[in-house]
N, C-alpha and C positions, 0 to 999 in steps of 0.2 A: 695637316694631320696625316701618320700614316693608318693604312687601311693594310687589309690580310684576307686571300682567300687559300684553303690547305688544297692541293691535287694529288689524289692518289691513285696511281694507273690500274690501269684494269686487264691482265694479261690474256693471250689464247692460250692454245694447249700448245704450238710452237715457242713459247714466252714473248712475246712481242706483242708491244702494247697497241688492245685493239680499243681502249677508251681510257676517259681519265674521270673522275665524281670528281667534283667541286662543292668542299664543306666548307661551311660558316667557320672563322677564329675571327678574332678580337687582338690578338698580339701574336707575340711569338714563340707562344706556349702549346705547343701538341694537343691542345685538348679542346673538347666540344664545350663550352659555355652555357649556364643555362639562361635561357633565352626566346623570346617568343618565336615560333616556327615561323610565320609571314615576316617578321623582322629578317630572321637568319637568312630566309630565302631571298626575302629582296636586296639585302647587303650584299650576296654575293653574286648575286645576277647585275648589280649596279657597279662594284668596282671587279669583276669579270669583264663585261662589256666594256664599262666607258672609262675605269681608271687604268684598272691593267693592261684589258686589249685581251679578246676572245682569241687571238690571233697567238697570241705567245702562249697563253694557257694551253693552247688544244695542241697545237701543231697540226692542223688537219683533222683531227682527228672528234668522231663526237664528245658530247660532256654530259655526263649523268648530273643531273641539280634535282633537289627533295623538293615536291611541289605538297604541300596541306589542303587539308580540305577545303578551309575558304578559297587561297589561289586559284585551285580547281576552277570553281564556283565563277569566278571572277575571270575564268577564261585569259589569267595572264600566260601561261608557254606560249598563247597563239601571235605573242608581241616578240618572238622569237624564230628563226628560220628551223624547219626539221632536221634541218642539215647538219645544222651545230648541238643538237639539244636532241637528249633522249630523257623523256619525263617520268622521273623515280616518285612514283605514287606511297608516301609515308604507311605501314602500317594500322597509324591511328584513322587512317580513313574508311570510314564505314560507304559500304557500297549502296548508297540510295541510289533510287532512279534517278534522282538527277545527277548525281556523278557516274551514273552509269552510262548516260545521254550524253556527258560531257567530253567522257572517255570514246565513244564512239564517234563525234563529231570529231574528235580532235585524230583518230586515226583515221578519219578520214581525210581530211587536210596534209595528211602524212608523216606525222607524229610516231617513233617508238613510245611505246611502255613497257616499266619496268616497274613489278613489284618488289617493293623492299622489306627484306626480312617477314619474307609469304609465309605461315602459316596457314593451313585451313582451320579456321576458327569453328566453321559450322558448314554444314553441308548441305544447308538453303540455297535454293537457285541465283539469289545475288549475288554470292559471295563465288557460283562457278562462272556467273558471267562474270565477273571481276576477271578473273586467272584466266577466261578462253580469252579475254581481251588483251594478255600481254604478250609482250615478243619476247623481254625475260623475264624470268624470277629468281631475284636473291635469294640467297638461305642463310641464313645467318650459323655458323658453322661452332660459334661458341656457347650461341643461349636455345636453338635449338635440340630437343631429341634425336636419337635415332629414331625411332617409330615416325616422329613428325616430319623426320627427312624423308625416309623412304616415302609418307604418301605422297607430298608433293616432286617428289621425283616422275612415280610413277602415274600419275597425273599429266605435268609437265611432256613425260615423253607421247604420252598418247596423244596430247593436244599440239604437238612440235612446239615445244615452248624453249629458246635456250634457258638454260642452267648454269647460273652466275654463285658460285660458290667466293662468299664473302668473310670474313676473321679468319680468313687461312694463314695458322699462325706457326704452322711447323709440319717435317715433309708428310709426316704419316696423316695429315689432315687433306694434305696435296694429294697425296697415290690414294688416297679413299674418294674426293670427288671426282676422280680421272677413275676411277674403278664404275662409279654409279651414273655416269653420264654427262657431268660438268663440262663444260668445254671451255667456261670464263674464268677466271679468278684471279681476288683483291684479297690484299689482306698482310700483315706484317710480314709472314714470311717471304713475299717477295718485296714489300716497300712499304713503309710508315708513309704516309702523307706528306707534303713538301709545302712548306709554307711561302706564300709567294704575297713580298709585300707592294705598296707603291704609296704613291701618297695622293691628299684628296682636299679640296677646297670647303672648308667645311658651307653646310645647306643651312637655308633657313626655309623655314616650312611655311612661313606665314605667306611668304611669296606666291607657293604655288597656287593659294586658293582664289585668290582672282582670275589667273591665267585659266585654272582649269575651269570656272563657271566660264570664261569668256569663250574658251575652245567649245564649247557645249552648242552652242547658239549657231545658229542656222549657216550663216555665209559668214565666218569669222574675217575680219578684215587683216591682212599679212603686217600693215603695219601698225595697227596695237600690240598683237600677238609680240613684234620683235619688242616695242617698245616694253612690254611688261617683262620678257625674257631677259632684257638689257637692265634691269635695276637689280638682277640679282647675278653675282659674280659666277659664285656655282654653277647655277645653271647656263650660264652664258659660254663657259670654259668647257660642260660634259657635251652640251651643242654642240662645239666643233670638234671634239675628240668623237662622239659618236659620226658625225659626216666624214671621219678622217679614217673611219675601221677599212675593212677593205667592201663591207658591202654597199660603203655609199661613195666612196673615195671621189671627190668634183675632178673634174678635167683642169678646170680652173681656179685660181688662189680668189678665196673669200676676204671680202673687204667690208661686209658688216652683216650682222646676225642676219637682218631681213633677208639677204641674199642666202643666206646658211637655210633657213624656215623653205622659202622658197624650192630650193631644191630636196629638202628633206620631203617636204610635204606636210598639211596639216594631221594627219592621222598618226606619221610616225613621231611627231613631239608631241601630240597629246597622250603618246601611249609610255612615251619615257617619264614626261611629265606626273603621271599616274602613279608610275614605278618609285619613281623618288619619293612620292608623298607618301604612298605606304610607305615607305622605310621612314621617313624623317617627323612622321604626326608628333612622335615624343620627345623629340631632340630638341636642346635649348643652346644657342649660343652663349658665350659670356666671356668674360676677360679680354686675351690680346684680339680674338679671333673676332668680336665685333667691331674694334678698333683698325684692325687690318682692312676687311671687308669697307667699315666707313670710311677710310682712304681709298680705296681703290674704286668706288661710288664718285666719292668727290672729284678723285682725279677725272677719270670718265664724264664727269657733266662737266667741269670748267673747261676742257679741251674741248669738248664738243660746243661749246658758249661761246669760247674766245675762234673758234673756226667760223662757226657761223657770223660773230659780229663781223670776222674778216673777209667774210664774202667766200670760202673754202665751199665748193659745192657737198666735197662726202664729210660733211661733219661726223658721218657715224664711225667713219674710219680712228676720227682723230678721238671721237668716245672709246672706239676698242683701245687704243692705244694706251690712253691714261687708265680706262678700267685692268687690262692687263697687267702695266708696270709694277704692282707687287706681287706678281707670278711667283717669281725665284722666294718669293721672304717668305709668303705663305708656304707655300709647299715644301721647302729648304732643299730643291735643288737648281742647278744653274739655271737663266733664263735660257740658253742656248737650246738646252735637251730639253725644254720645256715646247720651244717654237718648232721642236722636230716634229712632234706630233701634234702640229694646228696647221690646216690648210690655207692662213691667214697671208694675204697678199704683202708682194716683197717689200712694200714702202711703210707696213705695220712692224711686220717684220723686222726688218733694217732700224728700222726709229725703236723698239723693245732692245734692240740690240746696244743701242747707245750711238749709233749710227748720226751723224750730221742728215738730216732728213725734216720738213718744214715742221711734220708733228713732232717731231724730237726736240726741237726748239722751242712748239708749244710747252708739249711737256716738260722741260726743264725751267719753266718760266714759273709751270705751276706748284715747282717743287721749291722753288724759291719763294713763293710766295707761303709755303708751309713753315716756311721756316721765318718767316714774317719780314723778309730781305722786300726792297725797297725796287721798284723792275724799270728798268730806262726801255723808253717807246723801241728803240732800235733793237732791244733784244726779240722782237716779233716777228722779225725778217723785214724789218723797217717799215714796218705798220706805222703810220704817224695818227691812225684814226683809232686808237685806244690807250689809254692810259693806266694811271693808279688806280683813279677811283675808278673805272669799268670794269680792273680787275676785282678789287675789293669788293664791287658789287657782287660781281663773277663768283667771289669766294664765298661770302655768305649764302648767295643764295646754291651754292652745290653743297654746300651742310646743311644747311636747312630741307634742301632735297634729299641730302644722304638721309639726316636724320630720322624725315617722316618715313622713309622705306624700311627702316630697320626696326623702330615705333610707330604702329598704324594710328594708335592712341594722339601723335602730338596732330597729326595731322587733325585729328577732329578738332582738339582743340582751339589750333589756328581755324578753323572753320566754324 
């Protein structure tokens, strides 16, 4: 499926862009959706990060993202580096003490704030610790007053707050915030938003709730962890894009998720892990997309079945390999540019490639067997210790597997 997040630069008073906001869309339509705030923020902090690549959005450069008052609450920016992220506190947020603790804590960790579209509402000590606590304040340049501009102008300068003058939609809107103090400014007059798409494996949610009660528990074991990680495609795919960003980049080519978990660490896939489940609690699979997903399951378990019956020590490798092989269908772009951004070892690699390689042998055996073709022993790399019926066993029970991970319900059943 494709995914969208809009960037729209944020210039100085020389015009050269000193940040970018990163809004929530849906397609490729110019416009803001209506749509729950924790949703929009999590969707674009997720294909920001792990589909697009914080790397090509920013150029370097920070990203303003709209954090809500529950995020707040929930202490998600702090699942993000200060370096890339400067946290645009919504409006609708009312400044309790505990969002005022939360704002503190978080500048202290080294966190910008910015308030968005700052009015003073009321001239209660809450609402001045709010504004002594940011670095900027937007102004909203269209639904704003002049009387409302000018106090927090004059405000703003006394407390050295930059002044981020935002819907700057024509010049005389320009030479007035450059007249009163602005030093930032967004807004059509110098760029509409840019929509930047890519595409995405779609999630299932049901996934995550085991994984997350299991990361909860005291000494989490690395190989359940992968193993749960490993029944669901999504996540197994935004795992090695996120270890491929430049803040984790391995030295070395990964040859199976445990190995991915391992170097990530438990804290940073419990907190991505987190991330996805708020965005995806409401999201339902259905049509090709569970049928894709149920292949690329199956694939995954029969290659990992038919390795291990063969005595293969990394069966996980030859799991990645079948789980991967409908990369390109899912996603509809080539598998080539798909393996440019996975740090997955050359022999996964090469075999996704269509490479002559012993898993690419598996897997074509098991593509044959999809299609209910008939497998001579020699097609195994002259395996003489497996046959028909060890595949056909092989085949039922990786549907059988796929099926209960996609319905938790058959599984009881069977049980």
């Amino acid at each position: 499926m494709e995914v969208f997040v809009a960037r729209q630069p944020i210039f100085n008073k020389n015009k050269d862009v000193y940040a970018y906001e990163l809004l929530y869309r849906n397609n490729q339509d110019n416009t803001f959706p209506h749509i729950d705030g924790d949703q929009a923020t999590t969707d674009v902090i997720i294909n920001s990060f792990l589909n697009i690549g914080i790397d090509k959005l920013s150029n370097g450069l920070p990203c303003f993202v709209n954090f809500t008052e529950n995020l707040l609450k929930l202490k998600l920016p702090t699942y993000f580096s200060p370096r890339d992220l400067v946290i645009e506190i919504l409006e609708s947020v009312e400044p309790s003490k505990e969002i005022l603790s939360t704002i503190e804590e978080l500048k202290r960790l080294g966190y910008k704030i910015a308030l968005d579209d700052f009015i003073l509402k009321d001239t209660n000590e809450r609402y001045l610790k709010l504004l002594k606590s940011a670095d900027y304040v937007k102004v909203d340049f269209v639904h704003s007053t002049l009387s409302e501009r000018r106090q927090v102008e004059g405000l703003a300068k006394k407390l050295n707050i930059v002044l981020l003058a935002e819907k700057i939609e024509s010049l005389d809107d320009y030479l007035d915030a450059i007249k009163h103090g602005y030093s930032l400014f967004q807004g059509y007059f110098f760029s509409k938003p840019f929509i930047v798409s890519s595409r995405d494996v779609p999630s299932y949610f049901q996934s995550y709730l085991p994984l997350l009660q299991y990361l909860t528990t005291t000494v989490p074991d690395v190989k359940v962890v992968a193993t749960l990680i490993e029944k669901d495609l999504s996540l197994s795919y935004k795992l090695l894009k996120l270890i491929n960003s430049p803040s984790f980049r391995p030295k070395h080519k990964i040859s199976s998720i445990q190995q991915a978990i391992v170097l990530l660490g438990f804290i940073e896939v419990r907190k991505w892990i987190y991330v996805l489940a708020v965005r995806d609690q409401k999201s339902k699979l259905s049509g090709p997309s569970v049928e894709l997903l149920k292949m690329s399951l199956m694939r995954g378990r029969m290659c990992e079945l038919i390795a291990s019956h063969n005595g293969e020590r990394q069966s996980s490798s030859y799991f990645l390999t079948g789980l991967f092989s409908l990369m390109d269908v899912i996603l509809g772009i080539p598998m080539e540019s798909i393996l440019e951004e996975l740090p997955l070892q050359d022999d996964i690699t090469d075999s996704l490639k269509g490479q002559q390689t012993k898993m690419n042998v598996v897997l074509s055996v098991v593509k044959q067997m999809e299609k209910g073709n008939v497998i001579n022993s020699d097609q195994l790399s002259g395996r003489k210790n497996i046959n028909n019926v060890y595949l056909n066993t092989f085949y039922k029970e990786s549907a059988v597997w796929a099926d209960q991970l996609l319905d938790p319900s058959l599984e009881e059943m069977v049980n």
